[in-house]
N, C-alpha and C positions, 0 to 999 in steps of 0.2 A: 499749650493747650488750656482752654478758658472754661474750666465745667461749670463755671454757671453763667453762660451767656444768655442775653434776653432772647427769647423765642416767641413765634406768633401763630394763631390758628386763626381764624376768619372770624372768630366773636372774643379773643381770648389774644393777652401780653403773659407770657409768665417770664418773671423777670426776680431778680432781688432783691430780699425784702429789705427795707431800710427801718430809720429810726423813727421815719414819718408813717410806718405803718402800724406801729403800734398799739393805736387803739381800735384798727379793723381784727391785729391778731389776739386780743383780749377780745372780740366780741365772737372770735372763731375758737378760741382755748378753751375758754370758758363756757361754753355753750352745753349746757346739760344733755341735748337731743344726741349732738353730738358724739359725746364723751359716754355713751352707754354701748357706742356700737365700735370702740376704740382697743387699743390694744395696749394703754397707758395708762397711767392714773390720772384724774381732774388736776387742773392748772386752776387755782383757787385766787389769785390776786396779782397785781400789777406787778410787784418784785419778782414774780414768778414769771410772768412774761420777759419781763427784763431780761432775765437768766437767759430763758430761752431764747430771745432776741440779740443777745450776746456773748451766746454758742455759735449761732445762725452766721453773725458779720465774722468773727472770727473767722469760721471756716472757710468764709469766701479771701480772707487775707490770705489764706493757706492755700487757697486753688485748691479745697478737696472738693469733690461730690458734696454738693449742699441740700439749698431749699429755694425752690421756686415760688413766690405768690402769684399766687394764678385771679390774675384783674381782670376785669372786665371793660374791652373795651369802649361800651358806650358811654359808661358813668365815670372809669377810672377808681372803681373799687375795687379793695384786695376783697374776696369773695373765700377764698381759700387757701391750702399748700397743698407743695408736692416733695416732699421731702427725702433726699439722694442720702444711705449712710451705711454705715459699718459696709465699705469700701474695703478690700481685699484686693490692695494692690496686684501681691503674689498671682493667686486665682482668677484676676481681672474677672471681682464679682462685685456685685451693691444691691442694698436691698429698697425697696422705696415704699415710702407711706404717703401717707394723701388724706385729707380733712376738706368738707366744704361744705357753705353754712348751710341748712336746711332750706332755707327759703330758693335755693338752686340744684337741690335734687331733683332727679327724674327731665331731667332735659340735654341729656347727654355732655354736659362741660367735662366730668371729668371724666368720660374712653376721651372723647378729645383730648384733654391735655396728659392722659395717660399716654396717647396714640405718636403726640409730639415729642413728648420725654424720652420715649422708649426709640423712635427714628433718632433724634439728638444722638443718647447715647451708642445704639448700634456704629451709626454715619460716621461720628467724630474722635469716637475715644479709643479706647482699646478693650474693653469693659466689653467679656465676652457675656454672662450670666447677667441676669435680673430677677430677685425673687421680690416676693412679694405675701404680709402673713395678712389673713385677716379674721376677726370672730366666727367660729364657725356657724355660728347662727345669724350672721351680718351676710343676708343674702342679697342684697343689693350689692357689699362690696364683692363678693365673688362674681354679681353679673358685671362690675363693670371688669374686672381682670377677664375672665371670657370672653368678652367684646374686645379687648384689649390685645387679644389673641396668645392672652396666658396660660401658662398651663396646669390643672390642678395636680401636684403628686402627691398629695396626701394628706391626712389630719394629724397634726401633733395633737395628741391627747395632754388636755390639762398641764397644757405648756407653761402658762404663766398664772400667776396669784395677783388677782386686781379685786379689789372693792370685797376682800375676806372670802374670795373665791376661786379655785380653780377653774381655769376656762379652758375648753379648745382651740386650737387655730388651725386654719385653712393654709397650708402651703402651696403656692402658684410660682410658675419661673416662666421664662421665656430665655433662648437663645439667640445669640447672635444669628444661628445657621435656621432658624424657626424663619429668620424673616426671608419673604420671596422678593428677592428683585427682578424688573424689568419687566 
């Protein structure tokens, strides 16, 4: 089983990120607009992408649930991720995050590659659950999980401490058995 195989939507490669994408993921880490509506602390310079970039290759040596960059067919830009983690074998659960640069808000890229990830996963693995957290004041990411055909169950209050603050998060899941076929 290959969990991170290249996948394609009709505008959209989401595929693995490599070592050539590096400086699309510094302009996506680092990106302030970003990083305010996020559920992690700011990625501040290149060794810090690095890390993160070789977390990323690792995990695909490992065949666990990774990370997609999600490209853009026409240009051939990484544009974004979609990121597969804290994977629970046992529970055949994973949780997924997602980042995409400002300049491609609001046009639907990512329920598409949410839409693709989530058929991937259901279709190929065994990976019954998908959650998914997001700021509870990050209303755009909770539209695209309801487009997504996620489910909201609840607010964790003041879940996490970022930037010398307690914040809220949005919890969304979806099931294997959520999806209709045929």
């Amino acid at each position: 089983m290959d969990y991170n195989p290249s996948l394609e939507t009709r505008r959209l490669i989401l595929r693995k990120i490599s070592e050539a994408d590096k400086m699309d993921l510094f302009e996506l880490l680092t990106n302030s607009q970003i990083d305010k509506k996020m559920v992690w602390n700011h990625l501040d310079d290149m060794n810090e992408i690095t890390e993160y970039l070789n977390e990323i290759i690792g995990s695909y040596h490992n065949n666990q649930p990774s990370c997609f960059g999600i490209e853009l067919k026409e240009s051939g830009k990484l544009i974004g991720i979609i990121k597969l983690f804290n994977y629970d074998d046992e529970f055949k659960c994973v949780e997924v995050h997602y980042m995409l640069l400002p300049s491609h808000h609001r046009q639907g890229i990512m329920t598409e590659t949410l839409l693709k990830v989530i058929a991937f996963i259901f279709d190929e693995t065994d990976i019954n659950r998908i959650e998914a957290f997001c700021l509870k004041k990050n209303r755009a990411a909770g539209k695209v999980l309801d487009k997504a055909g996620m489910h909201l169950e609840g607010v964790l209050r003041e879940k996490i401490f970022i930037n010398d603050e307690f914040i809220d998060l949005k919890l969304y899941s979806i099931l294997k058995s959520d999806i209709q076929y045929g």
